[in-house]
VEXSE-49700 format. One record per residue: residue number from 1; x, y, z of N, C-alpha, C in turn; residue in one letter. Coordinates in steps of 0.2 Angstrom, whole numbers, plus 5000, padded with zeros to 4 digits. Layout:
[NUM; [X; Y; Z]; [X; Y; Z]; [X; Y; Z]; 'A']
...
REM end
This chain:
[1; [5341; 4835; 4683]; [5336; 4833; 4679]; [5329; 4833; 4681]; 'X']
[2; [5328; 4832; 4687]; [5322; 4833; 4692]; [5320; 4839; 4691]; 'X']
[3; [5325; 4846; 4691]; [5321; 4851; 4693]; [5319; 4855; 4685]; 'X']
[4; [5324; 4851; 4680]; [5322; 4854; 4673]; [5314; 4849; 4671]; 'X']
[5; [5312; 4842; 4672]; [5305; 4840; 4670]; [5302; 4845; 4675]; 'X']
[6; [5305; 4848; 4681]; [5298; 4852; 4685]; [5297; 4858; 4681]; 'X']
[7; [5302; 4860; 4679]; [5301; 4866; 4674]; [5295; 4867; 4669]; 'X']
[8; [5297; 4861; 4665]; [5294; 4858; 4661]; [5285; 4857; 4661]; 'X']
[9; [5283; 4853; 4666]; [5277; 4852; 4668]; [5275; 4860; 4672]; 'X']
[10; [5277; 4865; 4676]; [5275; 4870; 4677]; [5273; 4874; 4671]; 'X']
[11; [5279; 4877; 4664]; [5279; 4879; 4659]; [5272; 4876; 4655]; 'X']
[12; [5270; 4870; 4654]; [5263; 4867; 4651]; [5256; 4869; 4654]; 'X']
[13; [5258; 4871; 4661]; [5250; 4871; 4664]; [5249; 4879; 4663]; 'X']
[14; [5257; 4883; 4662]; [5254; 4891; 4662]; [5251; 4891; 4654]; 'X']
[15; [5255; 4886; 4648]; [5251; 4887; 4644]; [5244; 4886; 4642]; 'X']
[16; [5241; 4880; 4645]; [5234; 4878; 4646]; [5232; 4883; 4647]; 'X']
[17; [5234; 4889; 4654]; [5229; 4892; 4657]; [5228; 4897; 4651]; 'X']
[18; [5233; 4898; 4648]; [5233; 4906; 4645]; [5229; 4903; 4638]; 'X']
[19; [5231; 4898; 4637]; [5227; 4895; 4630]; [5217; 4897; 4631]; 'X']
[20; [5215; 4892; 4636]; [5209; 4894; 4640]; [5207; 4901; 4640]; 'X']
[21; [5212; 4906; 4642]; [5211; 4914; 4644]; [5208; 4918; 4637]; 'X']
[22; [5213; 4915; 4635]; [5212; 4916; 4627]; [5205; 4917; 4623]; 'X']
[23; [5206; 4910; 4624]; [5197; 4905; 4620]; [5191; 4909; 4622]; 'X']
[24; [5191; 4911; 4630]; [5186; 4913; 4633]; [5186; 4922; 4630]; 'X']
[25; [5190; 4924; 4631]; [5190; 4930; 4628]; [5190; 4933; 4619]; 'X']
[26; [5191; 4925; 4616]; [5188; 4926; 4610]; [5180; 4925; 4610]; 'X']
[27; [5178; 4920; 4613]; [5171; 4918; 4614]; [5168; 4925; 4616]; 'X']
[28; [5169; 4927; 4622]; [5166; 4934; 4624]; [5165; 4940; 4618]; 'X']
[29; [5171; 4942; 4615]; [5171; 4946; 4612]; [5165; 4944; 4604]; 'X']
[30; [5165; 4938; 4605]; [5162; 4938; 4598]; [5154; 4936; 4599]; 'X']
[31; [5153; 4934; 4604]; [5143; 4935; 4608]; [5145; 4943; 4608]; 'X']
[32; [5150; 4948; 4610]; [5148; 4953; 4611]; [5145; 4956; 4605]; 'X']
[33; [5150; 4954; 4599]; [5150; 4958; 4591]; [5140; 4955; 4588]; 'X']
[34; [5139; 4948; 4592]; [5133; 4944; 4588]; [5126; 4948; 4591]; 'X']
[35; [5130; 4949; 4599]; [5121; 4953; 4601]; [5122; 4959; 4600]; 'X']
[36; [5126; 4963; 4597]; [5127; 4972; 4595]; [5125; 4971; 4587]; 'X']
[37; [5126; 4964; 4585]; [5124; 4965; 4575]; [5116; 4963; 4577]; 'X']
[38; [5113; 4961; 4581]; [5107; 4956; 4582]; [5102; 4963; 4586]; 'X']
[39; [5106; 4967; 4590]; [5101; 4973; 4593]; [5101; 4978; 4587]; 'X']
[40; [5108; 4978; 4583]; [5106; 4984; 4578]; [5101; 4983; 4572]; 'X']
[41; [5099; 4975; 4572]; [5095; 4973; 4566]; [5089; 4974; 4569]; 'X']
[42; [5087; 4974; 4575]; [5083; 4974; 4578]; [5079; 4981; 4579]; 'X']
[43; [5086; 4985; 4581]; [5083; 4991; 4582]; [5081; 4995; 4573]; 'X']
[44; [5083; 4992; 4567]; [5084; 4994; 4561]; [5075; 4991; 4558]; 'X']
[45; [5074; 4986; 4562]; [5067; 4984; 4561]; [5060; 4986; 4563]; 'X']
[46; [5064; 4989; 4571]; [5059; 4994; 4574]; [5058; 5000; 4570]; 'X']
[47; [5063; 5004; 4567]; [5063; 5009; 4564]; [5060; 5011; 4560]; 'X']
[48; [5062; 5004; 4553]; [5057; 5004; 4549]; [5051; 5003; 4551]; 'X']
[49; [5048; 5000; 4555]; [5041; 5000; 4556]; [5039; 5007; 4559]; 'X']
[50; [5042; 5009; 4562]; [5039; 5016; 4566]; [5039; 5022; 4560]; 'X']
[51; [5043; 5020; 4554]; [5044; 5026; 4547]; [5037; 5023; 4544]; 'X']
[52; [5036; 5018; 4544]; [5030; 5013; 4539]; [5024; 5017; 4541]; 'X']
[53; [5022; 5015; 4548]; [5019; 5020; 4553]; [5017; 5025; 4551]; 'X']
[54; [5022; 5028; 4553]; [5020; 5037; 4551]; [5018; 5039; 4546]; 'X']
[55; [5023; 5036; 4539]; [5018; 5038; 4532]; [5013; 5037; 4532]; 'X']
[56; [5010; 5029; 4534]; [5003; 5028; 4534]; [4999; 5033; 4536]; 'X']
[57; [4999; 5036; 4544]; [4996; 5040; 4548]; [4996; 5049; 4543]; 'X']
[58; [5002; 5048; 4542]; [5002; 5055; 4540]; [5000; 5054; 4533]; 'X']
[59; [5000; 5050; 4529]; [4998; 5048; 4522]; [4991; 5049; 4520]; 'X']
[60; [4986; 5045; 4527]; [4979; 5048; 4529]; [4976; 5053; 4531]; 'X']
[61; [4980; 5057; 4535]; [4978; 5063; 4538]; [4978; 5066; 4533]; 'X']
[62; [4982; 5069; 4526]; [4983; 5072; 4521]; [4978; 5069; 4517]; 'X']
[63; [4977; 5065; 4516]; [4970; 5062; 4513]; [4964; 5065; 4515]; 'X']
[64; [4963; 5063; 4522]; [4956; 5067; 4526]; [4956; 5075; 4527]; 'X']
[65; [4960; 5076; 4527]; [4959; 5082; 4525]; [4959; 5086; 4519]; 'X']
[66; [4962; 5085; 4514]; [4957; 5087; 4509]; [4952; 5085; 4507]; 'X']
[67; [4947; 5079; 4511]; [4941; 5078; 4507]; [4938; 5082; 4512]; 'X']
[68; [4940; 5085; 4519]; [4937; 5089; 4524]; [4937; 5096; 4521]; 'X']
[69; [4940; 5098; 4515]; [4943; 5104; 4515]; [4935; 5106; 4508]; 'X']
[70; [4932; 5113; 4509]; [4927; 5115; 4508]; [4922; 5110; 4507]; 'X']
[71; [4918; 5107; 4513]; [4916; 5102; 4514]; [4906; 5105; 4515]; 'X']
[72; [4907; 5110; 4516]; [4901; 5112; 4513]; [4895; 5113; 4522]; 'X']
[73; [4887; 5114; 4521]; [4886; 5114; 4527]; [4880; 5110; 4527]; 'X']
[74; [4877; 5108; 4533]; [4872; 5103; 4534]; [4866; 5108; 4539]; 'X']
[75; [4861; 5106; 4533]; [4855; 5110; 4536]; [4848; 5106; 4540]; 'X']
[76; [4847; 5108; 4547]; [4844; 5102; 4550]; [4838; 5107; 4551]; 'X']
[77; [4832; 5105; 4552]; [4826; 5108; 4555]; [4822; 5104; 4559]; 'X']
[78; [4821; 5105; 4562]; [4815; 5103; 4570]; [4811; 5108; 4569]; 'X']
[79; [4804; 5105; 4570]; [4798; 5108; 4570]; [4793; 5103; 4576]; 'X']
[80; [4790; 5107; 4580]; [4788; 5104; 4585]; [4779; 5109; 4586]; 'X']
[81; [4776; 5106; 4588]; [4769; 5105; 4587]; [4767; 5108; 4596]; 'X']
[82; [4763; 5114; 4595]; [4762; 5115; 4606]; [4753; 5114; 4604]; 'X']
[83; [4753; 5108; 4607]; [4744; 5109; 4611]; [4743; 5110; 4617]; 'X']
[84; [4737; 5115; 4618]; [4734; 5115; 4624]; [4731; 5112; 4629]; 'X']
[85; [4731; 5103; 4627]; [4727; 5100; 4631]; [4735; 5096; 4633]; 'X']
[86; [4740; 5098; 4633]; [4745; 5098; 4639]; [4743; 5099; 4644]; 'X']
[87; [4741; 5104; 4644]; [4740; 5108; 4652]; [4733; 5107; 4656]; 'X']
[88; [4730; 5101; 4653]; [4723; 5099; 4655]; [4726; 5093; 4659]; 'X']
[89; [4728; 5093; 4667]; [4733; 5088; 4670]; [4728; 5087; 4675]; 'X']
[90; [4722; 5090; 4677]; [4719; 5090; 4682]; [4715; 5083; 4682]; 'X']
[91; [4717; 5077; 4687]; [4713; 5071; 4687]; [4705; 5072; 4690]; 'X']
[92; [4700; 5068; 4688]; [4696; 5067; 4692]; [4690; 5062; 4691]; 'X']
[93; [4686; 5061; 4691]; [4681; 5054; 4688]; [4674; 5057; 4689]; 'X']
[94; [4670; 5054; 4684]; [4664; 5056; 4685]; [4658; 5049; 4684]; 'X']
[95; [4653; 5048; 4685]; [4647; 5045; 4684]; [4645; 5041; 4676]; 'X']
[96; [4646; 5038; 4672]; [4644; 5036; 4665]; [4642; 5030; 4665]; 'X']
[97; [4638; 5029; 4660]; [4634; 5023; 4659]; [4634; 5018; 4664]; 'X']
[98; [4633; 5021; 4670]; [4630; 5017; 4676]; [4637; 5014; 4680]; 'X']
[99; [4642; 5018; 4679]; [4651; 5015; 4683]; [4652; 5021; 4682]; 'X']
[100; [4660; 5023; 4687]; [4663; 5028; 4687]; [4669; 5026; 4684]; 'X']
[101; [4670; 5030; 4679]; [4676; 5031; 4675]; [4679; 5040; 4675]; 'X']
[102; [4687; 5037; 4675]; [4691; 5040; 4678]; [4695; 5045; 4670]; 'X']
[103; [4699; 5052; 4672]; [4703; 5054; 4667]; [4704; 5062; 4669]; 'X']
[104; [4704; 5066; 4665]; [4708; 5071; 4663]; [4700; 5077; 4665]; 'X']
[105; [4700; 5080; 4670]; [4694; 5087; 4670]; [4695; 5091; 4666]; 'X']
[106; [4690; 5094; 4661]; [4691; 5100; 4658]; [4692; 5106; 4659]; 'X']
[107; [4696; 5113; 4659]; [4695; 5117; 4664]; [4687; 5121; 4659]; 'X']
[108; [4686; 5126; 4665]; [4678; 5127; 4662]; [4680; 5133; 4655]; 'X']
[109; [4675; 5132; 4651]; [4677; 5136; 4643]; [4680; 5134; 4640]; 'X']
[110; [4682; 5128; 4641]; [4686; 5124; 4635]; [4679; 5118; 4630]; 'X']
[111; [4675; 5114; 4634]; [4670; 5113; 4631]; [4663; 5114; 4632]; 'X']
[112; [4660; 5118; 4628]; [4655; 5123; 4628]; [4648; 5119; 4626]; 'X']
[113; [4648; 5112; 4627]; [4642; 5110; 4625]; [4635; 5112; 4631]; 'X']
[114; [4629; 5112; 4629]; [4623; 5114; 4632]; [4623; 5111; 4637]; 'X']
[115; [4622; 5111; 4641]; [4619; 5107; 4647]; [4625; 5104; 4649]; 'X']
[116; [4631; 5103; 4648]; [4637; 5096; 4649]; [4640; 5099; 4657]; 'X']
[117; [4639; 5095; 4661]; [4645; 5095; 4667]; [4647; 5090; 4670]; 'X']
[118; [4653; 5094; 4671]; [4660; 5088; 4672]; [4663; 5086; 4667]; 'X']
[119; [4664; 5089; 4662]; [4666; 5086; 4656]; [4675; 5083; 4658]; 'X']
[120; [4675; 5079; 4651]; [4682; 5074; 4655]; [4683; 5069; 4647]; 'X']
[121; [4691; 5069; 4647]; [4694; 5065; 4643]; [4695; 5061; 4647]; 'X']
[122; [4698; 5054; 4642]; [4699; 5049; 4646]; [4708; 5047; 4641]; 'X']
[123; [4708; 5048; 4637]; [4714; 5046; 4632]; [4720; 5054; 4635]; 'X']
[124; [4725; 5050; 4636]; [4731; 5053; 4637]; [4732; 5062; 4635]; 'X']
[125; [4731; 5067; 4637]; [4733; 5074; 4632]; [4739; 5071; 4629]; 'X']
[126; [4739; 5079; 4625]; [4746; 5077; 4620]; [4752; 5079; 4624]; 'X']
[127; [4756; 5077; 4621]; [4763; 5082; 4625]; [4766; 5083; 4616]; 'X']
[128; [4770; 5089; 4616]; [4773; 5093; 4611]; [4777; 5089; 4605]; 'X']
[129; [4776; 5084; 4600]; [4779; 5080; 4598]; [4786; 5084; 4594]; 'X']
[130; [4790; 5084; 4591]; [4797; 5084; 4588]; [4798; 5080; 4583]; 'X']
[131; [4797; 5083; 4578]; [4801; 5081; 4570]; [4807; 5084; 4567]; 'X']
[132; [4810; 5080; 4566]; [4817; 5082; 4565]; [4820; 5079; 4558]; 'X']
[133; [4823; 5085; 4555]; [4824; 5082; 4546]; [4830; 5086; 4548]; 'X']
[134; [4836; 5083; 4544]; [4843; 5083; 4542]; [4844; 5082; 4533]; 'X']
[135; [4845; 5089; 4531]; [4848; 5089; 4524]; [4854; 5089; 4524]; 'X']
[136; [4859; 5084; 4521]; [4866; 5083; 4521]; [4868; 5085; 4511]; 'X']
[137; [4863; 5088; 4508]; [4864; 5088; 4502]; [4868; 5093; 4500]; 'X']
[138; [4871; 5097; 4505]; [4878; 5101; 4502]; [4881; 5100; 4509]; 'X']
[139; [4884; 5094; 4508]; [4890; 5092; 4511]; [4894; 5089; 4507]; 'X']
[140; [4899; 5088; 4503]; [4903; 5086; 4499]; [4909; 5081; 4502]; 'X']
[141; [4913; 5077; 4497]; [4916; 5073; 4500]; [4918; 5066; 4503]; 'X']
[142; [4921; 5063; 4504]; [4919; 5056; 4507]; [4916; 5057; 4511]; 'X']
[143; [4919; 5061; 4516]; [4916; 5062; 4523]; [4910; 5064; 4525]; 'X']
[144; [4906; 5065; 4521]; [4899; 5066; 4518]; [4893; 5064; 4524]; 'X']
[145; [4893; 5058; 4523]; [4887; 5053; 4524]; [4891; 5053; 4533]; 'X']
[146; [4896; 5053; 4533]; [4896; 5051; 4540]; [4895; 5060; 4545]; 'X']
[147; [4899; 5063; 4540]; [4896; 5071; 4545]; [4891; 5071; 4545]; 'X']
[148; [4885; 5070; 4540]; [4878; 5070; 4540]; [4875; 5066; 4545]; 'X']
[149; [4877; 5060; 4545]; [4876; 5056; 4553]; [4877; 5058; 4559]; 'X']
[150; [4884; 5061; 4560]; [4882; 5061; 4568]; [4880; 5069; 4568]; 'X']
[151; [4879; 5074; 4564]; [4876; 5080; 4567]; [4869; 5079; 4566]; 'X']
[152; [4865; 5073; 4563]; [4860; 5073; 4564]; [4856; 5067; 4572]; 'X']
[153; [4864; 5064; 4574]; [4864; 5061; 4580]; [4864; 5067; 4586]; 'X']
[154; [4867; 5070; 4585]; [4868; 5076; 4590]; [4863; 5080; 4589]; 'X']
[155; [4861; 5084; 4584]; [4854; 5088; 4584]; [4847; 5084; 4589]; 'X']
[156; [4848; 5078; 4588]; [4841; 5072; 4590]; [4843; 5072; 4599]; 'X']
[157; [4850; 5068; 4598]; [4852; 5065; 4605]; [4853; 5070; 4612]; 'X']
[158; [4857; 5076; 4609]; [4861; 5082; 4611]; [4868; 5077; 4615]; 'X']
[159; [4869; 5074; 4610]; [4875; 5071; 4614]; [4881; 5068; 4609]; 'X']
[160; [4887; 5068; 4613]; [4894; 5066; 4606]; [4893; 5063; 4603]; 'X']
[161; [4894; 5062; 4596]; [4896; 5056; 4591]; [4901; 5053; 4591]; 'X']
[162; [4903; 5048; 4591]; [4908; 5044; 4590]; [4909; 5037; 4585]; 'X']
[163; [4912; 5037; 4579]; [4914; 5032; 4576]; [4920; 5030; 4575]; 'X']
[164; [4920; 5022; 4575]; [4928; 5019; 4570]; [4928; 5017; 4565]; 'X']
[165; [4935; 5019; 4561]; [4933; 5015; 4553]; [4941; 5014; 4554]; 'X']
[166; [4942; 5012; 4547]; [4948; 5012; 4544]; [4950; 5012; 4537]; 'X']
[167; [4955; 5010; 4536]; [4959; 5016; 4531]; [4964; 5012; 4527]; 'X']
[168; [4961; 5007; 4523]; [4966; 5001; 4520]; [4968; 5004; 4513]; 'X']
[169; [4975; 5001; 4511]; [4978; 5003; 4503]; [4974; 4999; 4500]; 'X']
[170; [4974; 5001; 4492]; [4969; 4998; 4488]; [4972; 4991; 4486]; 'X']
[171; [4977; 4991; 4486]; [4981; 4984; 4484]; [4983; 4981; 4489]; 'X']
[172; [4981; 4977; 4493]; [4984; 4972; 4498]; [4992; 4973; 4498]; 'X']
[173; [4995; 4973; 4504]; [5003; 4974; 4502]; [5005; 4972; 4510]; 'X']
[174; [5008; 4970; 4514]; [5011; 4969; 4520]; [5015; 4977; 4523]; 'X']
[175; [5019; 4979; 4515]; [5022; 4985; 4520]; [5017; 4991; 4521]; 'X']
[176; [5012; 4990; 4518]; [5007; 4998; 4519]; [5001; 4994; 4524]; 'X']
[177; [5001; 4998; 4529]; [4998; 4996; 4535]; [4991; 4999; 4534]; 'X']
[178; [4984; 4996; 4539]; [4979; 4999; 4539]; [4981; 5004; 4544]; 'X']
[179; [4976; 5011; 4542]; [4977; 5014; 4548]; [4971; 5014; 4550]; 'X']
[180; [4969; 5015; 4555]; [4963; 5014; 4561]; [4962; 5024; 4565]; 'X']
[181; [4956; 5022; 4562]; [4952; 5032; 4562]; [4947; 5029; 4569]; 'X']
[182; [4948; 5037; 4574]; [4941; 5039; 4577]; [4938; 5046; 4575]; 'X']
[183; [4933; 5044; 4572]; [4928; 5049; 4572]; [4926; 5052; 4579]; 'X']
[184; [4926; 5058; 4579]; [4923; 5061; 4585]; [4919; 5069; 4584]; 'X']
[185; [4913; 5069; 4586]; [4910; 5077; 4586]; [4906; 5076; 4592]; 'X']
[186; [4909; 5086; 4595]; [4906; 5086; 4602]; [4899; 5087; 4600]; 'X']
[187; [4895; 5092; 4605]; [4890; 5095; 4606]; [4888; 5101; 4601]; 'X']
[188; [4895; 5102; 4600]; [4896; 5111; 4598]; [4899; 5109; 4590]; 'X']
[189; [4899; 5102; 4586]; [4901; 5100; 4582]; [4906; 5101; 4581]; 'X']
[190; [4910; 5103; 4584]; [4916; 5102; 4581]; [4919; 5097; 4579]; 'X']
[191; [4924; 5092; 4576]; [4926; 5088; 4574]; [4934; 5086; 4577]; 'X']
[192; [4936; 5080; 4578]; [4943; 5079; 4578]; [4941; 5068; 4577]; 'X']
[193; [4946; 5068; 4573]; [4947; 5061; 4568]; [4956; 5060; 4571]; 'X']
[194; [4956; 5055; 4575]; [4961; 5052; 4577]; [4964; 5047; 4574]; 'X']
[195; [4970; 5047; 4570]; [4973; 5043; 4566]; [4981; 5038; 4568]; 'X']
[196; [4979; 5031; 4568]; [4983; 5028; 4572]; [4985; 5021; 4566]; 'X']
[197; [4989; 5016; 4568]; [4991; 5010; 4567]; [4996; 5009; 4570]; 'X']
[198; [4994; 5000; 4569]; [4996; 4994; 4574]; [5004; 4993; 4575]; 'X']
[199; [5004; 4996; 4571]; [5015; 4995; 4570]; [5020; 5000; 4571]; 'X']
[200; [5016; 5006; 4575]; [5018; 5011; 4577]; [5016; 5015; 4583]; 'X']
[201; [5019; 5017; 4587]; [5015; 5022; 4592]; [5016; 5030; 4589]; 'X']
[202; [5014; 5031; 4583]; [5014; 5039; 4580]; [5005; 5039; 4579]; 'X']
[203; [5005; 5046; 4580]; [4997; 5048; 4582]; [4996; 5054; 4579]; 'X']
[204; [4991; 5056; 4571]; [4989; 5058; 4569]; [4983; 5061; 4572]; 'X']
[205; [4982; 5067; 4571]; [4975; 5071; 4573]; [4972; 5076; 4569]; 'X']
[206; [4967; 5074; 4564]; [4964; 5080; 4559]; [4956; 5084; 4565]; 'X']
[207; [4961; 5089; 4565]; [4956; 5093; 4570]; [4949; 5099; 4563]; 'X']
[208; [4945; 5099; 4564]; [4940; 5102; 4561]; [4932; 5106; 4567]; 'X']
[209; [4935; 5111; 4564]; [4931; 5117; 4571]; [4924; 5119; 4565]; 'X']
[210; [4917; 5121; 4572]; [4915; 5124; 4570]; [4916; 5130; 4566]; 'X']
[211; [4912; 5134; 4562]; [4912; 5141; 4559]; [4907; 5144; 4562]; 'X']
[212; [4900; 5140; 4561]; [4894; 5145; 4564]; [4891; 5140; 4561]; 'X']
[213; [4883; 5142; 4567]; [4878; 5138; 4566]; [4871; 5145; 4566]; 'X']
[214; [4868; 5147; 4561]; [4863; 5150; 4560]; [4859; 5147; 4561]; 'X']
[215; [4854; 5150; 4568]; [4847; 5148; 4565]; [4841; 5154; 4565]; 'X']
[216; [4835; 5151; 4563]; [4832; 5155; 4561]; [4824; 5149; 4564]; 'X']
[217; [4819; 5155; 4569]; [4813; 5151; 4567]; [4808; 5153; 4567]; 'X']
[218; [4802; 5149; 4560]; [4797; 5152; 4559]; [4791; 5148; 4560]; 'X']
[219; [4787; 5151; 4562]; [4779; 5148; 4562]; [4777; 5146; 4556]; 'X']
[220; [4775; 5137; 4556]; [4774; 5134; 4551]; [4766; 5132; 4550]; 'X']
[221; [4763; 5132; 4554]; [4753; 5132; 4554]; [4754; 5129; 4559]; 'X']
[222; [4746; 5126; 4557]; [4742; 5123; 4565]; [4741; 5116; 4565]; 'X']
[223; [4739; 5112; 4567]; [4739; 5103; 4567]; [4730; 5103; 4573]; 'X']
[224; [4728; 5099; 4571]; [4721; 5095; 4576]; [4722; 5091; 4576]; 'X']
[225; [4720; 5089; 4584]; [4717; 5082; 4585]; [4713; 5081; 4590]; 'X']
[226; [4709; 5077; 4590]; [4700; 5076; 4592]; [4701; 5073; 4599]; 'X']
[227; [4699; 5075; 4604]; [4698; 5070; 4611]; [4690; 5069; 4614]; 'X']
[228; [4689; 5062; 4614]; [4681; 5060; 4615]; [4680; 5065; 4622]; 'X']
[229; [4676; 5068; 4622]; [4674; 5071; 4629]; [4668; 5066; 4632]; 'X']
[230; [4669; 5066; 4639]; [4662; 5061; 4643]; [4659; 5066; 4649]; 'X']
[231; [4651; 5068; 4648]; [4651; 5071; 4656]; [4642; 5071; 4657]; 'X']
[232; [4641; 5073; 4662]; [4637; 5073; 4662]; [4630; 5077; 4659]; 'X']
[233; [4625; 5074; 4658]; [4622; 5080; 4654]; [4611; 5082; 4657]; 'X']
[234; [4613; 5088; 4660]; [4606; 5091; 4659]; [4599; 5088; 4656]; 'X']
[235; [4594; 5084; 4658]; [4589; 5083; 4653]; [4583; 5089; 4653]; 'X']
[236; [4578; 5087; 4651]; [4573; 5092; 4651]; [4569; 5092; 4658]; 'X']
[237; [4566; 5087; 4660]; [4565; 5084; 4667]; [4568; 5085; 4672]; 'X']
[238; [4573; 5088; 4671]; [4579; 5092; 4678]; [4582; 5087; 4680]; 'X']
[239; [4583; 5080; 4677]; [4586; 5076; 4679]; [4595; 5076; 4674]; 'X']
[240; [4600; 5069; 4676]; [4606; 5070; 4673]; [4605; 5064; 4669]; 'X']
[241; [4610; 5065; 4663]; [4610; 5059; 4660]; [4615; 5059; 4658]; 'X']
[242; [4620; 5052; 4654]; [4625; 5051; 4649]; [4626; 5058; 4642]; 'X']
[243; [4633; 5061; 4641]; [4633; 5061; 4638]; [4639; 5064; 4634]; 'X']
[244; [4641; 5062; 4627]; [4646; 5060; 4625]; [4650; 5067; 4618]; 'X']
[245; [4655; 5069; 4618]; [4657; 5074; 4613]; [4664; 5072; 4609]; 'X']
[246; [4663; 5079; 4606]; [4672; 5078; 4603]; [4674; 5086; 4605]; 'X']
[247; [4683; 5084; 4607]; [4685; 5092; 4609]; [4690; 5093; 4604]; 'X']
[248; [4691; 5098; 4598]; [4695; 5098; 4594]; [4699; 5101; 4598]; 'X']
[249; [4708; 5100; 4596]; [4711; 5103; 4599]; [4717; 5105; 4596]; 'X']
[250; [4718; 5109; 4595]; [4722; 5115; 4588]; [4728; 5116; 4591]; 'X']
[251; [4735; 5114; 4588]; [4740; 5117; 4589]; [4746; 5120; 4586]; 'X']
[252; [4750; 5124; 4588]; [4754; 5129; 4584]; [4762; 5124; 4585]; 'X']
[253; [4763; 5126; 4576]; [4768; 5121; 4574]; [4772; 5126; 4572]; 'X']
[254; [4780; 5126; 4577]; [4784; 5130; 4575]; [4790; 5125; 4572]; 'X']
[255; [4795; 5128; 4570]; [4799; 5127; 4566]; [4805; 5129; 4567]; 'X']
[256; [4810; 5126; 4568]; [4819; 5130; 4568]; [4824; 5128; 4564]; 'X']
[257; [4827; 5131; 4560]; [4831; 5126; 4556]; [4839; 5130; 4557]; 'X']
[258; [4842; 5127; 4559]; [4851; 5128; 4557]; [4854; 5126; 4554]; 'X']
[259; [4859; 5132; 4551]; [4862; 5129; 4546]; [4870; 5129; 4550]; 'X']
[260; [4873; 5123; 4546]; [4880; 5120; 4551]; [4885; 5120; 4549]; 'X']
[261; [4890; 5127; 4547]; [4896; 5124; 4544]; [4902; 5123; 4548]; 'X']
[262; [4906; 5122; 4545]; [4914; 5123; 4547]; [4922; 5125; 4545]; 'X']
[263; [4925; 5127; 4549]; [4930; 5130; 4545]; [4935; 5125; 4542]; 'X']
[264; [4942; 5127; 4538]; [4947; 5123; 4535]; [4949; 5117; 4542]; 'X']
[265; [4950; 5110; 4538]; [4955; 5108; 4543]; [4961; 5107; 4545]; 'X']
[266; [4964; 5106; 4550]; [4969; 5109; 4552]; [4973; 5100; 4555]; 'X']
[267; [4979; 5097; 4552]; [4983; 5092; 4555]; [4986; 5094; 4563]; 'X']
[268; [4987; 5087; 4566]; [4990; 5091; 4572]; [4993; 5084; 4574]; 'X']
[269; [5001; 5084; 4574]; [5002; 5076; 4576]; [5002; 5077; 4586]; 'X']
[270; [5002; 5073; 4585]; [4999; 5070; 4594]; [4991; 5068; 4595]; 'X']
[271; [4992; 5070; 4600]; [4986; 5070; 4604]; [4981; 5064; 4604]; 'X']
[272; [4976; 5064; 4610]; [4972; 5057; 4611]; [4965; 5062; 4610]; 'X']
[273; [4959; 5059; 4610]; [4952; 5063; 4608]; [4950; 5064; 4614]; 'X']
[274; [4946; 5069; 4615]; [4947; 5072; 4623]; [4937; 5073; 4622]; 'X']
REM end
């Protein structure tokens, strides 16, 4: 009887154990089913975002490029004025109205007045001033006003443009994502427009190259400007005395204009702006 209750009590504890073995291995196996349904939803969330993404990107690029496409060109002209009293650098001071005042010596044959020696400005020569005008009236497009901007930053600066903008659906919506553009033109204008959003790592790039820049310069006239001359002057007595001029001084305005076009643009997915 003894050895059948042992039996008995032996028999229950292998149950317990297997019952436990059991339970742990339904529990495992079903955390296993919960985090493979909870990674595939997750990775199904990613996915859609990264497709939302891309249309965005590439939904834009195809936008921006046809407003890019016959886009027309931009005509800039600089015209810049050269005077000769640039090169009037030689410092020196003379004798007037009883104190010595200081400026710029004339060289001899530039003021021809009777008796004058020493003659001398006292106000700054010129240096060669720079006007710059940008026609953007046959640029067409959205894109318009902003390619007219920075090639007329670059003609000015001689240096890259670079803008951000963005690129929102007309109806507020959560699934159509902003995308977020970098405007970019080098030196040589050419163009690249980098296309991104925040819900994706896909990278759009509307590349737009030069075609040619034509220029052409003509001589546009002359410009004056007057500088008081101060020197000494000759009297009849063989003495000196004060006296005072004006030196007209004429300079030649030339002019350069280019004209700036570019070719079709071309999508290119990747790349970062270089």
């Amino acid at each position: 009887m003894q050895k059948k209750n042992s039996k008995l009590k032996s028999t229950r504890g292998a149950s317990m154990i297997l019952a436990l073995a059991l339970c742990l291995l339904c529990t495992t196996v079903a955390s296993i089913i919960v985090v493979n349904a909870t990674s595939g939803a997750s990775r199904n969330v990613d996915r859609t975002s990264q497709q939302r993404g891309y249309l965005a990107v590439s939904s834009a690029a195809n936008l921006l490029a046809e407003e890019l496409e016959g886009v027309g060109a931009v005509v800039a002209n600089q015209s810049t004025a050269s005077y000769p009293c640039k090169d009037y650098m030689t410092q020196g001071e003379i004798e007037y109205g009883g104190s010595v005042i200081s400026g710029y010596m004339l060289p001899d044959g530039i003021f021809n007045e009777y008796g004058a020696l020493t003659p001398l400005i006292q106000d700054p020569h010129h240096t060669s001033p720079v006007t710059t005008v940008v026609d953007g009236s046959g640029v067409f497009g959205a894109l318009a006003e902003l390619l007219v901007k920075a090639t007329e930053y670059i003609y000015q600066m001689d240096a890259a443009y670079t803008e951000e903008f963005t690129i929102a659906p007309v109806v507020a919506d959560e699934r159509l994502p902003e995308v977020k553009g970098v405007f970019k033109m080098d030196t040589d204008y050419n163009v690249r427009i980098e296309l991104t959003t925040d819900i994706s790592a896909y990278t759009i790039t509307v590349v737009m190259t030069k075609a040619a820049v034509v220029s052409r310069e003509d001589n546009v006239g002359q410009e004056t400007h007057n500088h008081t001359v101060y020197y000494r002057k000759l009297q009849w007595n063989g003495s000196y005395g004060d006296g005072v001029g004006t030196l007209i001084c004429t300079g030649d305005v030339k002019a350069i204009t280019q004209t700036i076009s570019w070719n079709p643009p071309t999508i290119v997915k990747g790349g970062t702006m270089e």
